[in-house]
Backbone as a chain_set.jsonl record, in Angstrom:
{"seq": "XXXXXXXXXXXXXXXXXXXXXXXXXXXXXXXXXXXXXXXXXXXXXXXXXXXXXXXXXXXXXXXXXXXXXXXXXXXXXXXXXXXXXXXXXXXXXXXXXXXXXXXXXXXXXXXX", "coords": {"N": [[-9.256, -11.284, -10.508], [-6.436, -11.113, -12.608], [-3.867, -13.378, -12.579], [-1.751, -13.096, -12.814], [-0.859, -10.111, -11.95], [0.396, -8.613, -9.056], [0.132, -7.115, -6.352], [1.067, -4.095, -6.025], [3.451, -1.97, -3.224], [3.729, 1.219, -2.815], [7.168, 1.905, -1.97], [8.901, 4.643, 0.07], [10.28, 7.424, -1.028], [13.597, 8.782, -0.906], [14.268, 8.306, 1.939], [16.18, 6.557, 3.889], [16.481, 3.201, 4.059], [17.023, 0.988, 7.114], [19.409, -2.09, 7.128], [20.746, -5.125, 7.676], [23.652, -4.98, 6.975], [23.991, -2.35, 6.31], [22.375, 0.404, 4.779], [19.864, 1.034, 2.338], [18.468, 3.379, -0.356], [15.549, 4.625, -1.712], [15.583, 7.083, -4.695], [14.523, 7.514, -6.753], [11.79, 7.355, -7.699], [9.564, 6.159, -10.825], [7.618, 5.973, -14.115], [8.021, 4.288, -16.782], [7.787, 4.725, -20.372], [7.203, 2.157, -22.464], [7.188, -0.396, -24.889], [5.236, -2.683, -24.205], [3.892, -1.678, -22.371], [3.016, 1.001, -20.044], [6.501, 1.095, -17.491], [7.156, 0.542, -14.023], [9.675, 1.981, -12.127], [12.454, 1.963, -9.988], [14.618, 3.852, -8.934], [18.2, 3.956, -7.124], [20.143, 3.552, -4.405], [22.865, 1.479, -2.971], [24.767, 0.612, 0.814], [27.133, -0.801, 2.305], [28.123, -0.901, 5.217], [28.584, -1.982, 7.401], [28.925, -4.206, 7.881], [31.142, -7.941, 8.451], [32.426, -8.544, 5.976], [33.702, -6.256, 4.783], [33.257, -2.684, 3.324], [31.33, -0.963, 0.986], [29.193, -0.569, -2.164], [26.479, 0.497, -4.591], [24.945, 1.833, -7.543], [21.687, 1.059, -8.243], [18.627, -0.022, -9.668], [15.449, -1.211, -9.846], [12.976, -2.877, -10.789], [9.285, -2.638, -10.718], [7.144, -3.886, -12.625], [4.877, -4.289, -14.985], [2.696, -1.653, -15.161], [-0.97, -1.942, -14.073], [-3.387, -1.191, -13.265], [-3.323, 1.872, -11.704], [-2.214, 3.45, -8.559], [-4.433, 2.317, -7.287], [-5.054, 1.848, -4.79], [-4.836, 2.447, -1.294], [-2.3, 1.513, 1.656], [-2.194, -0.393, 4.45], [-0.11, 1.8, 5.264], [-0.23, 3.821, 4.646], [0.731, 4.13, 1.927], [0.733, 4.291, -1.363], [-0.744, 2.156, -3.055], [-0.055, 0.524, -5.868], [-1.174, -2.137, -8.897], [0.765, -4.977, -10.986], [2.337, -5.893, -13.227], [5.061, -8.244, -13.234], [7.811, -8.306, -14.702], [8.127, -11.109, -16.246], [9.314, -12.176, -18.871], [12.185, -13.643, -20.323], [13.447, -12.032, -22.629], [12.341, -9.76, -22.542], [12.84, -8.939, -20.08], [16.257, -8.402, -20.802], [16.07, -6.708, -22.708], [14.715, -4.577, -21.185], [16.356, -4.361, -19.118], [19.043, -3.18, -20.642], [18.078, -1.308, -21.696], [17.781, 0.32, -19.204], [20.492, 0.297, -18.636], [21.7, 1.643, -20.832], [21.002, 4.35, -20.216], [21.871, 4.692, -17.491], [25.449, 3.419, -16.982], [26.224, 1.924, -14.782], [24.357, 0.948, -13.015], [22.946, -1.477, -11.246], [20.212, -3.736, -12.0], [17.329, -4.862, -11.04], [14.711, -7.266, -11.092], [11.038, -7.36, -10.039]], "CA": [[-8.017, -10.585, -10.83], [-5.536, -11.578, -13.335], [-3.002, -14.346, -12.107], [0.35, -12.54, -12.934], [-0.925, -9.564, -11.011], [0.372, -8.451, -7.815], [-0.465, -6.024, -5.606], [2.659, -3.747, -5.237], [2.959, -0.985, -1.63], [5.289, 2.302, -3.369], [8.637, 2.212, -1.414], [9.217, 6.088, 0.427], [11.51, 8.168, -1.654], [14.744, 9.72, -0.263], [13.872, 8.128, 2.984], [17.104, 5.937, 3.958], [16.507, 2.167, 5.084], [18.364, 0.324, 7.337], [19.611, -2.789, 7.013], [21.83, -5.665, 8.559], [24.932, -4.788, 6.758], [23.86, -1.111, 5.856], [21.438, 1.003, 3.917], [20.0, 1.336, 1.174], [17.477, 4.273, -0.45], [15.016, 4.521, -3.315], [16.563, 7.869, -5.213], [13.787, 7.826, -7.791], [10.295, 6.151, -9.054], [9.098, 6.732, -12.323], [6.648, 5.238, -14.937], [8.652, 4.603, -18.223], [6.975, 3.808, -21.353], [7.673, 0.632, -23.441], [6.089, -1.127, -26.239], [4.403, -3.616, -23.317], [3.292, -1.035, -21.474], [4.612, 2.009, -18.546], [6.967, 0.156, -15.931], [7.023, 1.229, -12.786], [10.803, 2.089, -11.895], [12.732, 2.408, -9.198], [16.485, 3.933, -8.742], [18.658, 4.056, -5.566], [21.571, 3.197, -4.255], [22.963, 0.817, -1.53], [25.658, 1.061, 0.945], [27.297, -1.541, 3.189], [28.952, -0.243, 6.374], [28.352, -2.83, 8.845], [29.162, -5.59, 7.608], [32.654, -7.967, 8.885], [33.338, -8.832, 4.95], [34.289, -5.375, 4.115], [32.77, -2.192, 2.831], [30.868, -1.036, -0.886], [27.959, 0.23, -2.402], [26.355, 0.299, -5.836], [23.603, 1.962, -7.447], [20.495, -0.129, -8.755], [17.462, -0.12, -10.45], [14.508, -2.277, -9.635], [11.582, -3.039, -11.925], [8.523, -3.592, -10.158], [6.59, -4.492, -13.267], [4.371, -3.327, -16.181], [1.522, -0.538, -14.588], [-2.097, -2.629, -14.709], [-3.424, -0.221, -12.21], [-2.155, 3.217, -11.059], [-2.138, 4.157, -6.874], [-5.809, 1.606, -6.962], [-5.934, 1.83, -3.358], [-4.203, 2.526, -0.1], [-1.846, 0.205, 2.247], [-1.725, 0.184, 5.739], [1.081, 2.694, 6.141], [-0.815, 4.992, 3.737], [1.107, 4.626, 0.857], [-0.214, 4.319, -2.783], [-0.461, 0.531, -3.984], [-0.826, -0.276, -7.368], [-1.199, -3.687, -9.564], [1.207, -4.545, -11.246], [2.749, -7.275, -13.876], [6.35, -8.646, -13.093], [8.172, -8.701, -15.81], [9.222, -12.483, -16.095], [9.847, -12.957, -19.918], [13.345, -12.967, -20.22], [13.948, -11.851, -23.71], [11.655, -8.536, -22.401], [14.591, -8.384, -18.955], [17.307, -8.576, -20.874], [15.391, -5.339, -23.405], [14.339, -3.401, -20.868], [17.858, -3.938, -18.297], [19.655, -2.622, -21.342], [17.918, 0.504, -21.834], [18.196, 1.294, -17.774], [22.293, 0.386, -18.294], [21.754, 2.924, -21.593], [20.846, 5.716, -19.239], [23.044, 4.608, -16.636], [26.182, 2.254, -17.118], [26.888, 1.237, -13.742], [23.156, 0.534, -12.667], [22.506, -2.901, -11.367], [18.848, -3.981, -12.752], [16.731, -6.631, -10.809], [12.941, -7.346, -11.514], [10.45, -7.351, -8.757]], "C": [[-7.13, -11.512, -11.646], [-4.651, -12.201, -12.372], [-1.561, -13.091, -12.018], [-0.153, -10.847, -12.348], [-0.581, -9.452, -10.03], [0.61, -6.993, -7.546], [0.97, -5.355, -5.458], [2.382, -2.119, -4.298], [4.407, 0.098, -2.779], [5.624, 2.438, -2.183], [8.333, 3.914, -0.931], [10.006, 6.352, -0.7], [12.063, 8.385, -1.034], [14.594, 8.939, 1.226], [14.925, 6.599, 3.282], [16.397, 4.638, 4.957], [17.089, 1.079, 5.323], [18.228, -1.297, 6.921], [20.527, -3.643, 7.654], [23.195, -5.295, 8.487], [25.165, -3.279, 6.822], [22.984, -0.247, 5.812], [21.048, 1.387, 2.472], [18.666, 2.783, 0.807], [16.884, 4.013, -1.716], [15.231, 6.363, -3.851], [15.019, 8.566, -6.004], [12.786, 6.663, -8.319], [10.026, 7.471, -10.394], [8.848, 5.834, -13.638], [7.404, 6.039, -16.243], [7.872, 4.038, -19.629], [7.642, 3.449, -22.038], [6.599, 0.067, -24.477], [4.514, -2.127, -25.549], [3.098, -2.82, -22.445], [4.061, -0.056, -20.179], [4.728, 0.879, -17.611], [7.511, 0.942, -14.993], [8.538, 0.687, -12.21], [11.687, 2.536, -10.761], [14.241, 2.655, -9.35], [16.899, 3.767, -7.322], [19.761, 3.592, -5.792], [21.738, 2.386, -2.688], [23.98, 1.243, -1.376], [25.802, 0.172, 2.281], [28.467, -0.806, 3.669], [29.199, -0.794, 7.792], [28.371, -4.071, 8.514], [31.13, -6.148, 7.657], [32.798, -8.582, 7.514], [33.696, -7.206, 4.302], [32.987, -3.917, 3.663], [32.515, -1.907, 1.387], [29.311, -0.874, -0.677], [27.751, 0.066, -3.992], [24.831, 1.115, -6.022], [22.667, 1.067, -7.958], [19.384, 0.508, -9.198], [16.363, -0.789, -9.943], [13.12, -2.028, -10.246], [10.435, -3.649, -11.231], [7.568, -4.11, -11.549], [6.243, -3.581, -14.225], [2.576, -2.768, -15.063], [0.138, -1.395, -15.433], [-3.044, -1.338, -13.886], [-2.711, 0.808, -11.121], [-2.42, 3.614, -9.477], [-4.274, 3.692, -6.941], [-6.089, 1.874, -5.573], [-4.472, 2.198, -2.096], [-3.513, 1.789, 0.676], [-2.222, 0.443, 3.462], [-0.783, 1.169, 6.629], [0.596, 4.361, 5.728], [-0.145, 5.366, 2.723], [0.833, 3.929, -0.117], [0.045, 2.722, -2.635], [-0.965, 0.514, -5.074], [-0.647, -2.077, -7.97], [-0.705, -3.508, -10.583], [1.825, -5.836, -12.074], [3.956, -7.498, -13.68], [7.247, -8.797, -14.494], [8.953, -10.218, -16.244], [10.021, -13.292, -17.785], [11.657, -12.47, -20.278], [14.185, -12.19, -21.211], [13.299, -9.677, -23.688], [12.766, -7.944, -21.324], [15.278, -7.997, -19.789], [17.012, -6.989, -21.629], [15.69, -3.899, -22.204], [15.883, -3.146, -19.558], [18.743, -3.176, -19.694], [19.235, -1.156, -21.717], [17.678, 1.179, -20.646], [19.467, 1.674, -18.157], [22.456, 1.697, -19.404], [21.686, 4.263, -20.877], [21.712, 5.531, -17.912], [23.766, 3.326, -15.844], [26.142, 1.274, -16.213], [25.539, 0.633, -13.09], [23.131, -0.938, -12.47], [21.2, -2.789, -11.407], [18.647, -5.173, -12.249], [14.933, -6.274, -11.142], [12.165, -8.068, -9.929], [9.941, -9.613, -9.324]], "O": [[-7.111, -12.701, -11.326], [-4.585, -11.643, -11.276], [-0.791, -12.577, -11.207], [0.911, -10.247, -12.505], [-1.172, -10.316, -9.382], [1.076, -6.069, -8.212], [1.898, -5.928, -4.886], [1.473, -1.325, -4.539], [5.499, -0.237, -3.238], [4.892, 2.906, -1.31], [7.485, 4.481, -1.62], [10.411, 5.386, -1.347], [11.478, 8.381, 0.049], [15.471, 9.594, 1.791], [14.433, 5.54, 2.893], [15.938, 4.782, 6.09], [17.575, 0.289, 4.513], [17.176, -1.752, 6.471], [21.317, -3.002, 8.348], [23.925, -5.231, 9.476], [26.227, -2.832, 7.256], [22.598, 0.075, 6.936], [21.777, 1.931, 1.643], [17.981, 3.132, 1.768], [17.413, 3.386, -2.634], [14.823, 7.02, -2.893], [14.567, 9.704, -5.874], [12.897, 5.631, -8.981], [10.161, 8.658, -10.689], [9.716, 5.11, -14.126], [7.5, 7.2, -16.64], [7.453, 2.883, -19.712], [8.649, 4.047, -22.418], [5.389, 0.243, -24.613], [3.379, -2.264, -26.006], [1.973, -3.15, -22.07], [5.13, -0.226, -19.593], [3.911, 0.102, -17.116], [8.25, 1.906, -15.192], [8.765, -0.483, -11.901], [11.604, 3.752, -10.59], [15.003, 1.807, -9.816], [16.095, 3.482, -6.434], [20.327, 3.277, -6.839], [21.081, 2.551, -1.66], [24.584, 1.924, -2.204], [24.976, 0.233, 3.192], [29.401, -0.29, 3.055], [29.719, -0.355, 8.818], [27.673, -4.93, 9.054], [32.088, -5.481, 7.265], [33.543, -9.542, 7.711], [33.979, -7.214, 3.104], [31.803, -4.249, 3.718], [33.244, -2.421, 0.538], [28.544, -0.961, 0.282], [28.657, -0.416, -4.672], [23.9, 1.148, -5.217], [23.208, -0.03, -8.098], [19.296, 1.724, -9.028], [16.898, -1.017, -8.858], [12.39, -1.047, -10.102], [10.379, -4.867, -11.064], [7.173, -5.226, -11.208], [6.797, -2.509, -14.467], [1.724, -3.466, -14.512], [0.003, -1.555, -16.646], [-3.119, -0.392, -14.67], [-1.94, 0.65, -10.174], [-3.252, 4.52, -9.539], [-5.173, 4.501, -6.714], [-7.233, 2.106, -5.183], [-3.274, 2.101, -2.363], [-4.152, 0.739, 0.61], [-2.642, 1.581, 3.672], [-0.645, 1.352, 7.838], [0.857, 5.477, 6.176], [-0.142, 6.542, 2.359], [0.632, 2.743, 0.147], [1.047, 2.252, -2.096], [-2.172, 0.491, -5.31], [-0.039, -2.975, -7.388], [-1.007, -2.577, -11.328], [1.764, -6.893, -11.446], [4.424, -6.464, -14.157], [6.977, -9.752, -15.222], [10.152, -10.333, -16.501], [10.763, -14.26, -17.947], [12.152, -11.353, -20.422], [15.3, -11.744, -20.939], [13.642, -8.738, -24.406], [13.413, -6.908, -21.479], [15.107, -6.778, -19.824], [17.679, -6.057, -21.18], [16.369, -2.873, -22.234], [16.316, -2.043, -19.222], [19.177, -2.145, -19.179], [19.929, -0.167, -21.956], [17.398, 2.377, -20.673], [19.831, 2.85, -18.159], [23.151, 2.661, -19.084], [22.477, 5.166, -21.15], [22.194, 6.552, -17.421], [23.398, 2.605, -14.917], [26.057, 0.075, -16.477], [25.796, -0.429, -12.523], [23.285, -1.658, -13.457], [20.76, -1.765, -10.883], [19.219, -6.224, -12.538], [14.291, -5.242, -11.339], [12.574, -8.892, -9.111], [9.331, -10.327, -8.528]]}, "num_chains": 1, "name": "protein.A"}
């Protein structure tokens, strides 16, 4: 297997999880195509409610990578895993966070 490969488990949809301060959810996956190749996208939103510095929330983004393999195999929980490239060049981040924030401003954008 390719080095910069990793194995990634798809997140539930809609399916709220907790957390120390809060919760957060995944909203929306979805395979976008790019010059590199489709990246496998996630939306959502967090939401701190339990936490003693205060309350807040934000929505987000998260990039698990560029699609090397689509739902290859099964996890233990029974949900899809595919393989999957990280996106680590940063001149490709900075590309592809700008055309999430294009579709939506307020989006924070991290890379798996």
């Amino acid at each position: 297997m390719d080095d910069d490969r990793v194995s990634f488990a798809h997140p539930a949809v809609n399916e709220p999880i907790s957390a120390i301060g809060g919760e957060y959810l995944f909203t929306e996956e979805r395979r976008v195509a790019d010059p590199e190749g489709d990246l496998l996208v996630y939306k959502g939103f967090f939401m701190i409610d339990r936490s003693c510095c205060g309350v807040g929330g934000s929505a987000y983004a998260m990039v698990a990578g560029f699609v090397d393999q689509w739902h290859c195999r099964t996890g233990p929980d029974n949900r899809p895993v595919s393989l999957v490239r990280p996106v680590k060049d940063k001149g490709d981040r900075a590309r592809i966070a700008a055309m999430i924030k294009k579709e939506d401003p307020l989006c924070q954008v991290s890379f798996l």
